[in-house]
C-alpha positions in Angstrom: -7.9 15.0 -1.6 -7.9 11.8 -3.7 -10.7 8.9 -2.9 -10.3 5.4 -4.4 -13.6 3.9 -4.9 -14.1 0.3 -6.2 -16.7 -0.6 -8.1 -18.6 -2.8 -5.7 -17.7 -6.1 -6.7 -15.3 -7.9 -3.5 -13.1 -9.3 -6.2 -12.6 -6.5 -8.4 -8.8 -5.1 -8.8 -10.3 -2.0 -10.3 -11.1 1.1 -9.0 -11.5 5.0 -9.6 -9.4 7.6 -7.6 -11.1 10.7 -7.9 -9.6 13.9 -7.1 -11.7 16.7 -5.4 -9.4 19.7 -5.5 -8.6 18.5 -9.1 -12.6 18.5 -10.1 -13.1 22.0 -8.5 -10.2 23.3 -10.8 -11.9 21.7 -13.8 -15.2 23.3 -12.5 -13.3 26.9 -11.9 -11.7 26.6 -15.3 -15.0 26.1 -16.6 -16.8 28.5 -15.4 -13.8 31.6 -16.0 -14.0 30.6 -19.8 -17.7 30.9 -19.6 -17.0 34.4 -17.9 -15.0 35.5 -20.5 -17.5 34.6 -23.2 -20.2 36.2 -21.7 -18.3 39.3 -20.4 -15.7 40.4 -22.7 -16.3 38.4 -25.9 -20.5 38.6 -26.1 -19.8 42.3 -25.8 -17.6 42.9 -28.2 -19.5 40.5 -30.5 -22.3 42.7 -29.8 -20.8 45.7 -30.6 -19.2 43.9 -34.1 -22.4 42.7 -35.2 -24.1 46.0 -34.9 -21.0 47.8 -37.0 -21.5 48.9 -40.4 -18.4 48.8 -41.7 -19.2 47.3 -44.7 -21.6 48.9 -47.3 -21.8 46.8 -50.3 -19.9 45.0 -52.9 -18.9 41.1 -53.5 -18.2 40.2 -49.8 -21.9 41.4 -48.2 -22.9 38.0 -48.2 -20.7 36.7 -45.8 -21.4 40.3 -44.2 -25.3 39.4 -44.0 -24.9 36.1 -41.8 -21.8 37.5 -39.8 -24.3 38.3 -36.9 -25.0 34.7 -37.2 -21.5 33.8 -36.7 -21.1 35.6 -33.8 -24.1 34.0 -32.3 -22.6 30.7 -33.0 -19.8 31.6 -31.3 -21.1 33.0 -28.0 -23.5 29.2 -27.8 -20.0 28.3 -26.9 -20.0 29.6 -23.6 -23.1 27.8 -22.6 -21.4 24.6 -23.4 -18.9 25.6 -20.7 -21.5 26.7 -18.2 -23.1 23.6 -18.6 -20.0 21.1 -18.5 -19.3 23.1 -15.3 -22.5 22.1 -13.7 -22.4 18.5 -14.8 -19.0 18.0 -13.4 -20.1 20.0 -10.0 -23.2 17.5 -9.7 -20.9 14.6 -10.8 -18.8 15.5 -7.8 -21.2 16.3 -5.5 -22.8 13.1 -6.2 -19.5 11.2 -5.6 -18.8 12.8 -2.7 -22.5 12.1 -0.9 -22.0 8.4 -2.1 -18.7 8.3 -0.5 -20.1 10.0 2.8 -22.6 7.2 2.8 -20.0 4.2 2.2 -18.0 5.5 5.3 -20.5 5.8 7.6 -21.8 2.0 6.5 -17.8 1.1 7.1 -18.4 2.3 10.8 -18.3 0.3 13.1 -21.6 0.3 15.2 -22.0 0.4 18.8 
């Protein structure tokens, strides 16, 4: 469902269509990548950062602060969990101002 909304002004020629079913894809897009990460990938990046594969020698520096990479990458997913929730508040907002518009556009009596 598209909705054009204007931005308030009676002479304005712009306006912003927004797209319901095309935010809730964003929001389920979101939200499976942030799935992933926290499922699949944060295990196995568990699992990686508690392997010893590597003893000693010239590359146990990078070794050392692996974990720390890993961590790095999992924050990630929390970036997606959180765009998901601003874009579901976004459009829930939207949709409550655009609830209140049409019932103002009524007609009374």
């Amino acid at each position: 469902m598209q909705v054009p909304m204007g931005d308030g002004s009676a002479s304005s020629s712009s306006e912003i269509v927004m797209n319901y079913d095309e935010m809730e894809e964003i929001i389920s897009r979101f939200q499976s990548i942030y799935n992933i990460y926290t499922g699949v990938i944060a295990t196995n990046a568990k699992s990686l950062a508690e392997c010893k594969f590597y003893l000693e020698g010239e590359a146990m520096r990078v070794i050392d602060i692996y974990p720390q990479i890993l961590n790095k990458i999992l924050e990630l997913s929390e970036h997606y969990n959180r765009a998901a929730s601003i874009v579901e508040l976004v459009r829930e907002e939207m949709r409550k101002q655009d609830e209140e518009l049409h019932n103002k556009l009524q007609p009374q009596g």
